[in-house]
C-alpha positions in Angstrom: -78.3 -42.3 -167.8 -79.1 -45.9 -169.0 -79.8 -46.4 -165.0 -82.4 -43.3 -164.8 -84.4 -44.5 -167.5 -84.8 -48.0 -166.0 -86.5 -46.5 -163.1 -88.8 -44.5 -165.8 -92.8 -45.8 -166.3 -93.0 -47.9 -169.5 -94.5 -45.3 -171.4 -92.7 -42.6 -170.9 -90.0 -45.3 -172.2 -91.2 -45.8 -175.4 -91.4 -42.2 -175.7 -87.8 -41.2 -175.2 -86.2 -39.7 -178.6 -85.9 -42.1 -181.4 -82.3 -41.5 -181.2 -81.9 -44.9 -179.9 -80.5 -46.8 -182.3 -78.8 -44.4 -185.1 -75.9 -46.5 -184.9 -75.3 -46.2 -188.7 -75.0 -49.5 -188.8 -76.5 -52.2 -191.4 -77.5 -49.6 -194.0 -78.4 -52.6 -196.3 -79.3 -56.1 -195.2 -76.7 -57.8 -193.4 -75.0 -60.8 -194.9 -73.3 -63.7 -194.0 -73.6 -67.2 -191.8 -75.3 -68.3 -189.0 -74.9 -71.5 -187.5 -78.6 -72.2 -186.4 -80.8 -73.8 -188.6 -78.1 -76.5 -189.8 -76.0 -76.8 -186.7 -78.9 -76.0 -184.1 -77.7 -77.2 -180.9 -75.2 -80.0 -181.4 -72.8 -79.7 -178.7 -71.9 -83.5 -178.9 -68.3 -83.1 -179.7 -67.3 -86.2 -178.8 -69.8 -88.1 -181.1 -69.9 -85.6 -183.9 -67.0 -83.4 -183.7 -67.2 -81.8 -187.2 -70.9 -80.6 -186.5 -71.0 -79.5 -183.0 -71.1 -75.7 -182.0 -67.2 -75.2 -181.3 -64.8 -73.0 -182.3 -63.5 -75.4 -185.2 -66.7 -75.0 -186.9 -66.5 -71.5 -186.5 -62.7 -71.1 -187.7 -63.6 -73.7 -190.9 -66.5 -71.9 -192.0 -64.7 -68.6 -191.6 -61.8 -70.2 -194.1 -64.7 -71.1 -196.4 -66.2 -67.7 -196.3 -63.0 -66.2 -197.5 -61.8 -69.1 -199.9 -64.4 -69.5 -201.6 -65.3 -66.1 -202.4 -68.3 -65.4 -200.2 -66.9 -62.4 -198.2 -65.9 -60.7 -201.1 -69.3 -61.0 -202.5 -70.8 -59.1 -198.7 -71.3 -62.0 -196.7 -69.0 -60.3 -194.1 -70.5 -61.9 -191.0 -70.2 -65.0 -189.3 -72.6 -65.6 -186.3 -72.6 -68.0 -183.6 -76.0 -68.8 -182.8 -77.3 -70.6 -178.7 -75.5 -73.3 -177.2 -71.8 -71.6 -177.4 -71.5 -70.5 -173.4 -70.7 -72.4 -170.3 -73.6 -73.0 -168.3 -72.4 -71.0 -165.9 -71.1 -67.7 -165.5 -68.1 -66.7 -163.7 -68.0 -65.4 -159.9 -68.1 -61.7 -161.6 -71.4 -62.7 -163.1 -69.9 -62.9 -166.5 -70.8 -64.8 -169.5 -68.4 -68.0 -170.5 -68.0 -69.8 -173.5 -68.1 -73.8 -172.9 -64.2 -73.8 -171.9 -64.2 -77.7 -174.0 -66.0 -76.2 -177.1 -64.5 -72.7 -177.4 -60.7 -73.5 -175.4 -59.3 -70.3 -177.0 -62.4 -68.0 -175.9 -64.5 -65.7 -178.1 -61.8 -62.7 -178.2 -59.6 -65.2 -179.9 -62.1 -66.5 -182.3 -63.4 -62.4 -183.6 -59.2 -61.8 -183.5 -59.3 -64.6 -186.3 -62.0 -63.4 -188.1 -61.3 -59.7 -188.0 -58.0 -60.9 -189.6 -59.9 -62.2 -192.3 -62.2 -59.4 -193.2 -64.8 -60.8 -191.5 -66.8 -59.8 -188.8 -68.0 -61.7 -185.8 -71.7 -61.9 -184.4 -72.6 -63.7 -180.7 -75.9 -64.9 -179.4 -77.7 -63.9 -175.9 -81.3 -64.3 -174.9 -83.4 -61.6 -173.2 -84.6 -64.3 -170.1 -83.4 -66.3 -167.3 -81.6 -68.6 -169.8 -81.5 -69.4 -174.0 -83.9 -71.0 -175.4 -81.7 -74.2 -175.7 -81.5 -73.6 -171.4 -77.8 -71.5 -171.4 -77.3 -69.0 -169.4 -80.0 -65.8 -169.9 -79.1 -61.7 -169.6 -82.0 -60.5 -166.8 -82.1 -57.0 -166.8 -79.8 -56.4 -164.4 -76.9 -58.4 -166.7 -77.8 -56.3 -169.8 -75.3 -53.5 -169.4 -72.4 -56.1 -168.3 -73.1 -58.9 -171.0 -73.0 -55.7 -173.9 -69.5 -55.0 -172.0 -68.7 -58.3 -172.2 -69.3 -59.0 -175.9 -67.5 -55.3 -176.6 -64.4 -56.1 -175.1 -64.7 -59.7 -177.0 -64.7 -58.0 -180.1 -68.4 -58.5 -181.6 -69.6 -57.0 -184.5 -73.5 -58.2 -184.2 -76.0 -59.7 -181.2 -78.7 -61.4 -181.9 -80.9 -61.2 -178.7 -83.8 -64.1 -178.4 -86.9 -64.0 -176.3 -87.2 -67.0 -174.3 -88.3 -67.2 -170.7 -88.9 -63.5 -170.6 -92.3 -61.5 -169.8 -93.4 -58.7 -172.3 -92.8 -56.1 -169.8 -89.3 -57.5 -169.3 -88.6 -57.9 -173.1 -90.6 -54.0 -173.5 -87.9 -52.7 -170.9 -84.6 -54.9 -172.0 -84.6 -54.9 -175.6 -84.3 -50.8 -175.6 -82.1 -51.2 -172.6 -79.9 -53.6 -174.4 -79.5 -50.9 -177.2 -78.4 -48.0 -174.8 -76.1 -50.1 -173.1 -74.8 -51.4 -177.1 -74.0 -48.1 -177.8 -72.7 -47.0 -174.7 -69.9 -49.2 -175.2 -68.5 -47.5 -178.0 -68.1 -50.2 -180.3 -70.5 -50.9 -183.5 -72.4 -54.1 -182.7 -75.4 -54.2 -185.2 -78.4 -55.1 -183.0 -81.0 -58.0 -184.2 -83.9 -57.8 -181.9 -86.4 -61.4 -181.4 -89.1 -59.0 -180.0 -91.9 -59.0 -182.3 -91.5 -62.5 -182.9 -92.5 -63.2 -179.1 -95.3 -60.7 -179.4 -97.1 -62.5 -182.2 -95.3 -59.8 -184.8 -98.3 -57.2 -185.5 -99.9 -54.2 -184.0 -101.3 -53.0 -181.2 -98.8 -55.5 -179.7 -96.0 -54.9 -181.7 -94.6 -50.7 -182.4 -92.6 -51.0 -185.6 -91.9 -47.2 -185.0 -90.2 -48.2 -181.6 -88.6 -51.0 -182.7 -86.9 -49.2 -186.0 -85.3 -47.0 -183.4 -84.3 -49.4 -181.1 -82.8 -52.5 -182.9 -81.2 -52.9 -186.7 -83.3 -56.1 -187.4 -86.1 -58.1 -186.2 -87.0 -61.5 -186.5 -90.9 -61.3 -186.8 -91.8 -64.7 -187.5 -91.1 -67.9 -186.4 -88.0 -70.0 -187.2 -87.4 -71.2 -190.2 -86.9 -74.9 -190.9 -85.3 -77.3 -193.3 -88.9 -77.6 -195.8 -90.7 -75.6 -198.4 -93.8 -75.6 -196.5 -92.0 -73.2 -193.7 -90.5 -71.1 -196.3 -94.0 -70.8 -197.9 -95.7 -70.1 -194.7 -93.1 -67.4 -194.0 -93.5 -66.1 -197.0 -97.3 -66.0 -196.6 -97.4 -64.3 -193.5 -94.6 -61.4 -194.7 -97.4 -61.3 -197.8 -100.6 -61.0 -195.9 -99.3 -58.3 -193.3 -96.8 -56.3 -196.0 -99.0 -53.5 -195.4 -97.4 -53.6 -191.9 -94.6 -54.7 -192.4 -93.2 -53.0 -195.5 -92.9 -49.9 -194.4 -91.5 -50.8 -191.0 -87.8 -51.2 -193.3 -85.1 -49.0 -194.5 -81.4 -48.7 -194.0 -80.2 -49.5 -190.7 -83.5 -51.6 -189.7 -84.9 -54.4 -191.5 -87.7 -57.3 -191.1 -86.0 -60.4 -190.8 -88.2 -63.6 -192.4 -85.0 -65.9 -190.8 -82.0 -67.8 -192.6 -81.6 -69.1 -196.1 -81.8 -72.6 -196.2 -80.4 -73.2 -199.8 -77.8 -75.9 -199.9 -79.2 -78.0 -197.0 -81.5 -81.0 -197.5 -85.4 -79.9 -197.9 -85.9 -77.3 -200.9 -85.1 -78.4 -204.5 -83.0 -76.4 -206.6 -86.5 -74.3 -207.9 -87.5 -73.9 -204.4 -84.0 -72.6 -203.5 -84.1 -70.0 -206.5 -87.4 -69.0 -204.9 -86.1 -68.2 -201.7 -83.3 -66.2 -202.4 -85.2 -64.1 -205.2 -88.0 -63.8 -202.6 -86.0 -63.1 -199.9 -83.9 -60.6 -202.1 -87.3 -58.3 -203.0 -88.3 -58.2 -199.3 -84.7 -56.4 -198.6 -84.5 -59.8 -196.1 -80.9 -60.1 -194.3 -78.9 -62.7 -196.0 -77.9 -64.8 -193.5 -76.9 -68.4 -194.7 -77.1 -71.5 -192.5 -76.1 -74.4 -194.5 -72.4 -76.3 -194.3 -70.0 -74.5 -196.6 -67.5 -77.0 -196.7 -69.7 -79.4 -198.7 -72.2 -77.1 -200.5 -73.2 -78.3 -204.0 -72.2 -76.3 -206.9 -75.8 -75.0 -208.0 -76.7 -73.9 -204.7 -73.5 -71.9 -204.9 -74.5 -70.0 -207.6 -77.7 -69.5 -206.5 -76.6 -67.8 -203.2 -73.2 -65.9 -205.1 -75.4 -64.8 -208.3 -73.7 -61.2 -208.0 -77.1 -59.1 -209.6 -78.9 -60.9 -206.8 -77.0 -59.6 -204.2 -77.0 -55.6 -205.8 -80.3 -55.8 -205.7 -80.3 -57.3 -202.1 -78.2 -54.3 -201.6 -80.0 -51.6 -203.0 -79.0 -48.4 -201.6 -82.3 -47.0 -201.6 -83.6 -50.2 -198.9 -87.0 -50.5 -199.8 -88.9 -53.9 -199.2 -90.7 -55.1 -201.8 -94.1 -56.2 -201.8 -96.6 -59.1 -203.5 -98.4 -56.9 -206.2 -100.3 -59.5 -208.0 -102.2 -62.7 -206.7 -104.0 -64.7 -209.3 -106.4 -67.8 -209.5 -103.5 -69.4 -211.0 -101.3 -69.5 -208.5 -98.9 -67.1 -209.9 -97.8 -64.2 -207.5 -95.8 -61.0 -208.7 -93.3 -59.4 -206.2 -92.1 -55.8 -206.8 -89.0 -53.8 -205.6 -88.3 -50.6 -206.6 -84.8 -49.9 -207.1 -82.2 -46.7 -207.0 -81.9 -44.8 -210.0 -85.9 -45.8 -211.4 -84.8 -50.1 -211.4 -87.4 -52.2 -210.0 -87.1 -56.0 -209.0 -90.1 -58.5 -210.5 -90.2 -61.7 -209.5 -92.5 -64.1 -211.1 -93.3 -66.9 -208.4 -95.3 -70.2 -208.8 -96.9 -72.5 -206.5 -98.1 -74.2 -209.0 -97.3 -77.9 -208.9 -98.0 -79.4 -212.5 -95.8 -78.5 -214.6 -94.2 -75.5 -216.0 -96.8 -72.2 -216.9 -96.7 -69.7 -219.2 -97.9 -66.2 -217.4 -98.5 -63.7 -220.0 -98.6 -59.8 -218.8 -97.4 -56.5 -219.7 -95.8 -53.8 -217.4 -99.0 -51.7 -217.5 -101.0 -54.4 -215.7 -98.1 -53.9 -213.4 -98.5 -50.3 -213.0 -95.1 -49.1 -214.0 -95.4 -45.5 -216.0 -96.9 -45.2 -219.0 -94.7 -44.5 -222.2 -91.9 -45.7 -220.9 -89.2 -48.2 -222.7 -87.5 -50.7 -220.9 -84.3 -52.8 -220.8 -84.5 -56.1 -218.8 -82.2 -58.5 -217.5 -83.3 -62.0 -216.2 -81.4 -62.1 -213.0 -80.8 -66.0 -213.3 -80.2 -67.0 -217.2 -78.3 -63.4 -217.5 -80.6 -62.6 -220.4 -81.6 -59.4 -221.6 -84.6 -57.9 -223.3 -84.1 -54.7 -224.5 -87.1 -52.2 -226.0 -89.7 -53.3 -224.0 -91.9 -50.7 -224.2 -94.6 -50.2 -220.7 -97.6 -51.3 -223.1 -96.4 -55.1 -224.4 -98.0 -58.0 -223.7 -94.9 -60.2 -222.6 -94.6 -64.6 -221.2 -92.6 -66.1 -218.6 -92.1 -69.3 -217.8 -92.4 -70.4 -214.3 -91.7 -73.6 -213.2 -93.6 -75.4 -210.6 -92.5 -73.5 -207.1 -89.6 -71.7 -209.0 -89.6 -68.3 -209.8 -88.6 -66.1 -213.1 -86.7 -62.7 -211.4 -86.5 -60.0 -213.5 -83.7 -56.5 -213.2 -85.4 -53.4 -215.2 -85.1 -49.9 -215.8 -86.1 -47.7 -217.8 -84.0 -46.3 -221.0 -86.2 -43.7 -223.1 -89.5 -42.1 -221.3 -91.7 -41.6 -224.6 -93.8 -38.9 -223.0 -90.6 -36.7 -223.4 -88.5 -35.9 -226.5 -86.9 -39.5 -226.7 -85.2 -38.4 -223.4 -82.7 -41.1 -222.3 -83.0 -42.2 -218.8 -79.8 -44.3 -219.4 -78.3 -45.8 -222.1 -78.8 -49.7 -222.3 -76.3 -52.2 -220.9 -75.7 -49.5 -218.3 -77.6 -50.5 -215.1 -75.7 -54.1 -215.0 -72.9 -53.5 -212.5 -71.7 -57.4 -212.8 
């Protein structure tokens, strides 16, 4: 079948039955590790043997995954990212791992991790070769490199977008899906597509693409600096009205890997990313060196009401409700069972500010009452009713990140939505 619709026009593509991609897979955001933005492409294993891409790195950061109580908290996966093949393929046409980097192979590397109760995820590029110039899956590869990373054992592929047309990445990316599922295993599919298509309409179909791929990187990459995080941030604000409905269980806009615990945000700007990344239902994928992560970043990343709310079952992307001439911002996420995410965020850069508001300025229901819990100090306001005036303060690019649901609805006969200290599953 997968080779009948490759001889089908382009539109009539794109309007096959959106069945494409119901591989109930990544329900909530993924979560784990992925080597890229603090390993990149290091492949000097002579010079640097403890940071190049090789399977050591792989098997130590899966030890520290498990050890250290990441996997237990969902980070599940860990993902190799470019640079990990041969530069060659074999004389079937089949993709190699560098035979000094990876001497065991890649089925003996997801045996290891599957041991461990983790998962495995593997990196190809949609192109003549990866962006960092590795071998490429054309077209006519894409059916034989899904085989490939089946048989190894794979749990996710991310798919890139260099040296590839728009035509080609219009007809691969949906091919690459088919020929995913056709293999019979469960490989959750992250798509580069929109990213190399500038990431908005007419030139990018979120429709299409929440059929055809479980997440999507729509941006660019994410570096080690608070200026990208704010600019990603910035552009996922600006087009939310796109973007935020493009999500849901089993497909999610990807703003790229946390950075927290490398070398560029401060420990404010690494609460801000993770509570901002949290309300946008973002894929938590860590890239930072677990063996000698600092303590407070640590906590940041394992803060348990964090992650439930990352993991909301509901999987709806939150979206910047407030911009004022402050330079405050308000993010909301509404929640199963009538919660709702806030997070308080300022770019403010003079010291910390008291923002004073009330949850009717917020639009949350009339007559309600409210129990809070601040996600980070663990403290928790209870009997705040819809009509307070209430103050946070927000230090300079940090964030206060609020958990909230209603307990009594006043409109009604002192009905109880749920009685308080209920909604905190720690």
């Amino acid at each position: 079948a997968a080779m009948d619709q490759a001889l089908l026009p382009l539109s009539l593509l794109l309007a096959l039955p959106s069945a494409a991609l119901e591989n109930g897979l990544a329900r909530t955001p993924p979560m784990g590790w992925l080597a890229w933005e603090r390993f990149r492409c290091n492949v000097d294993c002579a010079g640097d043997p403890r940071n190049c891409i090789s399977e050591t790195l792989f098997l130590e950061m899966a030890e520290r995954l498990v050890a250290d109580g990441w996997r237990d908290l969902g980070y599940t996966y860990l993902n190799i990212d470019d640079c990990w093949a041969a530069k060659q393929r074999d004389n079937a046409g089949r993709l190699l791992p560098d035979p000094q980097r990876f001497p065991s192979g890649i089925k003996a590397l997801a045996d290891y991790v599957h041991a461990r109760g983790l998962k495995l995820g593997i990196y190809g590029d949609l192109g003549t070769q990866t962006c960092g110039g590795y071998p490429g899956t054309t077209l006519d590869l894409v059916e034989l490199d899904a085989q490939t990373f089946a048989e190894w054992g794979v749990d996710m592929l991310k798919l890139d977008g260099c040296y590839s047309s728009a035509q080609e990445q219009a007809q691969g990316y949906p091919e690459m899906a088919r020929a995913l599922n056709a293999t019979g295993r469960p490989i959750v599919y992250s798509c580069s597509w929109p990213a190399y298509q500038g990431g908005l309409p007419p030139k990018v179909n979120y429709t299409i693409l929440a059929e055809v791929c479980n997440l999507w990187r729509n941006y660019d990459d994410i570096q080690d600096s608070w200026d990208s995080v704010l600019s990603i941030l910035d552009w996922f604000s600006e087009n939310q009205d796109v973007l935020q409905p493009a999500a849901g269980p089993g497909h999610w806009n990807d703003p790229d890997m946390l950075i927290i615990g490398n070398f560029g945000l401060s420990y404010e700007q690494s609460r801000s990313q993770m509570a901002l990344w949290t309300v946008m239902a973002a894929p938590l994928l860590m890239s930072t060196d677990l063996r000698t992560i600092s303590p407070s970043a640590k906590e940041i990343l394992q803060n348990r009401l964090m992650i439930q709310i990352n993991q909301d079952p509901l999987g709806i992307q939150g979206r910047r409700i407030v911009k004022e001439k402050s330079h405050i911002e308000v993010f909301l996420r509404p929640l199963s069972q009538d919660a709702s995410a806030l997070v308080f965020f300022s770019r403010r850069t003079d010291m910390p500010f008291s923002y004073t508001t009330s949850l009717a300025k917020l639009h949350f229901p009339e007559d309600a009452v409210y129990e809070v819990q601040d996600v980070y100090s663990g403290k928790i306001i209870s009997g705040l009713k819809t009509g307070d005036n209430f103050s946070v303060t927000i230090n300079p690019s940090g964030v206060v990140m609020w958990y909230l649901y209603p307990t009594v609805l006043l409109g009604q006969p002192w009905h109880v939505v749920r009685a308080p200290g209920e909604g905190f599953l720690l």
